[in-house]
C-alpha positions as CSV (number, residue, x, y, z in Angstrom):
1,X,36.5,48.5,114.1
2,X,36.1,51.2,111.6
3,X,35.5,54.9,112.8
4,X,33.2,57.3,111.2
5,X,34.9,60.5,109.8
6,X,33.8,63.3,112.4
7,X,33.2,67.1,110.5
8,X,34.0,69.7,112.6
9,X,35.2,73.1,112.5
10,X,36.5,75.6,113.9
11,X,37.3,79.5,113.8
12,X,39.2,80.1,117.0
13,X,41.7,79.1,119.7
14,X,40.3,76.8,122.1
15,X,37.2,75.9,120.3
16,X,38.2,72.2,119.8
17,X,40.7,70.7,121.8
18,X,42.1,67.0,121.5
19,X,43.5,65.2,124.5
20,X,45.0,62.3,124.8
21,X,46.8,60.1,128.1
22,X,49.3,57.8,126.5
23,X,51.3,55.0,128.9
24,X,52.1,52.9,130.5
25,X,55.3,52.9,128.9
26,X,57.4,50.2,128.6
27,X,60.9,52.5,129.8
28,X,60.7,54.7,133.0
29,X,61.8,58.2,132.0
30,X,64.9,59.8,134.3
31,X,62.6,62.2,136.5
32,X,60.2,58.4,136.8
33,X,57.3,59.1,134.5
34,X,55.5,56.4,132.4
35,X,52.5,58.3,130.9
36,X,52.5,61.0,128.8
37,X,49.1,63.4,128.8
38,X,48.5,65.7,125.7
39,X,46.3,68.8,124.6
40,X,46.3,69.6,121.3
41,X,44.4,72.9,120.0
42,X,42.4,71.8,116.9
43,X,42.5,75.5,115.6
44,X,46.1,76.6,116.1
45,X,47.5,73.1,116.0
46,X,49.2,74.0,119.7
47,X,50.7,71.2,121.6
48,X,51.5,71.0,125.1
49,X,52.5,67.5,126.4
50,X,52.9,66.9,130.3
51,X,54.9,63.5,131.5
52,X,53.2,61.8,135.0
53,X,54.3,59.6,136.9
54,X,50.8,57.9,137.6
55,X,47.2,57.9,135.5
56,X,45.7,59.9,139.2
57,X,47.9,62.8,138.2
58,X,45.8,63.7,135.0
59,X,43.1,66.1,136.6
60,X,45.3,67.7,138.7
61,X,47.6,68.5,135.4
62,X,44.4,69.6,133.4
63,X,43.7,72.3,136.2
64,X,46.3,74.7,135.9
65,X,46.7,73.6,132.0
66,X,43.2,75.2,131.7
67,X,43.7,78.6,133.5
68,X,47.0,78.9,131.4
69,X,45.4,78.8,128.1
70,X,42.4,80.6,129.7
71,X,45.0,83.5,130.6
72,X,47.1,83.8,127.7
73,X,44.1,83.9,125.2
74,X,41.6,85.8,127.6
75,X,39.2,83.2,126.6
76,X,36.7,81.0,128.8
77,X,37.2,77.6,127.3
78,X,33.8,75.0,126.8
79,X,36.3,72.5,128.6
């Protein structure tokens, strides 16, 4: 299947951000995680990458991720 090339831009933290829930991986990490959940901030090219244990934990990750980022950059995100 071919994708489209999507145009977007943006002109400031927050505007556009990419996230993406990754597993289940093939090797258990130490602390017992097998998916790896990431937001990616189109405009400043931040990363922040959480490891779960389970797929259910994703919302309750994206919560506090969401009032951090809101806090730091005294923005209201679209999200």
């Amino acid at each position: 299947m071919r994708f489209r090339r999507s145009v977007h831009t943006t002109r400031a933290i927050l505007d556009y951000v990419h996230t993406d829930l990754w597993g289940d991986a093939p090797v258990t990490s130490i602390g017992g995680g097998k998916y790896l959940l990431t937001f990616i901030d189109d405009f400043s090219r931040k990363v922040w990458v959480y490891i779960l244990k389970s797929k259910d934990e994703t919302f309750a990750r994206f919560r506090p991720w969401k009032a951090m980022v809101e806090t730091q950059t005294e923005k209201r995100s679209n999200i």
